[in-house]
C-alpha positions in Angstrom: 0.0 0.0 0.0 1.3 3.4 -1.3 1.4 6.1 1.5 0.0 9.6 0.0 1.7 12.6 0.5 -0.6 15.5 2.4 -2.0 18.3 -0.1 -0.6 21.2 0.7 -3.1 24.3 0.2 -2.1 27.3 -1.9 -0.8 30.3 -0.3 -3.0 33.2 1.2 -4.0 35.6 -0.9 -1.7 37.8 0.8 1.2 35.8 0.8 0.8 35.3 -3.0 0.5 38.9 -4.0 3.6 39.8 -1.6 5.6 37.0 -3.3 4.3 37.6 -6.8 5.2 41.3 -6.5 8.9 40.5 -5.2 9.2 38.3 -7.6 8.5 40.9 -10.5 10.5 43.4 -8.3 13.4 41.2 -9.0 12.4 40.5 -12.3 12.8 43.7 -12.9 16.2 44.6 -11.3 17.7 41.5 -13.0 16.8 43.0 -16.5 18.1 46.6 -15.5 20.9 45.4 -14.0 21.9 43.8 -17.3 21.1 46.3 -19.5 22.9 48.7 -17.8 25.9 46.9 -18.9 25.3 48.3 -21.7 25.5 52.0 -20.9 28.9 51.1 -18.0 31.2 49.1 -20.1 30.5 51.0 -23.9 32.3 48.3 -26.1 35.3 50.3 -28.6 32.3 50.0 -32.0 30.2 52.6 -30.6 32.8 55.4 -30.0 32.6 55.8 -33.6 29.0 55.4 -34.7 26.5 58.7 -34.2 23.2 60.0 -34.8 20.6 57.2 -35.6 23.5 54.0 -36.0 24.7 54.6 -32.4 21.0 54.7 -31.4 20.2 51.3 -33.0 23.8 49.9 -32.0 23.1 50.7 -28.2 19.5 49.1 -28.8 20.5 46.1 -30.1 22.8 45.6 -27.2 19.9 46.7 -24.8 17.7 43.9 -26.3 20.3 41.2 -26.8 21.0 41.5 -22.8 17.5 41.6 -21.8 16.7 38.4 -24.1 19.8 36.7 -22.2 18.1 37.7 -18.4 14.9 36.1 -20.0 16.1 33.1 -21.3 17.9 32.9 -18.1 14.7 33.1 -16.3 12.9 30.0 -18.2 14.9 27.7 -16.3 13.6 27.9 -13.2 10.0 28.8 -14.9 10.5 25.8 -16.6 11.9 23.5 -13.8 8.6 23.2 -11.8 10.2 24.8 -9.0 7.4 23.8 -6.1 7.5 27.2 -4.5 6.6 28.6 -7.9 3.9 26.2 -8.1 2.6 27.3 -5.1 2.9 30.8 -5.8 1.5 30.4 -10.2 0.1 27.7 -10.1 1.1 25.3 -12.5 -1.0 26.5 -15.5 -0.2 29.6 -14.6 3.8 28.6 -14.9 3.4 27.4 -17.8 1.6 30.5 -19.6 4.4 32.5 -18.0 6.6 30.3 -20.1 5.2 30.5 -22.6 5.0 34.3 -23.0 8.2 34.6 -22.3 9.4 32.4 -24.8 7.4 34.1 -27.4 9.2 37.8 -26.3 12.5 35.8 -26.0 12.2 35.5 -30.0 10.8 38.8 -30.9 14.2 40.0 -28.8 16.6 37.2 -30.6 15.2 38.1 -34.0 15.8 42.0 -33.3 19.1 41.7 -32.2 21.0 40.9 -34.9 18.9 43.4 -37.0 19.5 46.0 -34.8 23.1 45.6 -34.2 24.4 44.8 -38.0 22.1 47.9 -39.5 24.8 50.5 -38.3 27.4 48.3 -39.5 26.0 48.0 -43.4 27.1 44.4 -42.7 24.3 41.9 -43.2 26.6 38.7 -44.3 29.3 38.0 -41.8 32.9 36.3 -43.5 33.7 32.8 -42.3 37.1 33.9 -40.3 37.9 32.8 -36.9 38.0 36.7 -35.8 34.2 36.9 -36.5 33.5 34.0 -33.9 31.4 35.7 -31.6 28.9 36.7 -34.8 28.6 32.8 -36.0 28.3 31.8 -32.1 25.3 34.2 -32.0 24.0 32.6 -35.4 24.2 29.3 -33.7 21.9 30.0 -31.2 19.7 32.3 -32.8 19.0 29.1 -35.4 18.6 27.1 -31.9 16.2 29.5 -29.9 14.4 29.6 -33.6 14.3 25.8 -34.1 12.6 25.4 -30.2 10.3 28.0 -30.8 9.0 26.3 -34.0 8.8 23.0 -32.3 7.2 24.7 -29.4 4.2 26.3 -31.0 3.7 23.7 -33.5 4.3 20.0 -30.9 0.9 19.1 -31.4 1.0 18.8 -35.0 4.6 17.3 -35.8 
């Protein structure tokens, strides 16, 4: 005879608005914490761009750090963490995971866009000196190729 393991009730309406909002509070200081990276260490290709290409160079940045934070974040999201459970709920989890995953890609798509625009460099050479760029294409084609399988599991 199995032994069942006591149900343990949800939180307190209380509890889980105090958590849920500390949890977006640190959401939130995660993703500015990252992106001000961006604006602290200034990496030597901007000095020289202005006007609109510095704009859309400092962007891309911006949005390739927050997509890192996010994608960050689906792990535990994704990990059925049972204090999240408590918190979300597990539906809830998993629409959180979802939308998430569906702003990670609108972020990975812009980023590349946004950060070879200044540049007037759409094709990147096959030289070891441009491995970062083909490390970037690599998992842009795998964040793609998940998101793809995501939306469509039912039918494939």
């Amino acid at each position: 005879m199995t032994a069942s393991r006591p149900y343990k009730q949800p939180l307190k309406m209380h509890l889980r608005r105090l958590f849920v909002g500390t949890i977006v509070l640190i959401v939130i200081a995660l993703i500015l914490g990252a992106v001000s990276l961006s604006f602290l260490y200034e990496s030597p290709s901007i000095r020289y761009k202005f006007g609109w290409d510095r704009v859309m160079l400092r962007t891309g940045k911006v949005v390739g750090l927050t997509a890192f934070v996010l994608l960050v974040l689906q792990l535990p999201i994704a990990g059925r963490i049972k204090f999240l459970d408590r918190i979300f709920s597990l539906p809830g989890l998993y629409k959180i995971h979802r939308i998430n995953g569906i702003i990670i890609g609108i972020l990975v798509l812009l980023h590349p866009i946004l950060v070879t625009l200044p540049e007037n460099r759409f094709m990147v050479p096959f030289e070891m000196r441009y491995w970062p760029e083909w490390v970037g294409v690599a998992l842009l084609t795998a964040i793609l190729v998940q998101l793809t399988v995501g939306k469509w599991r039912t039918i494939l």
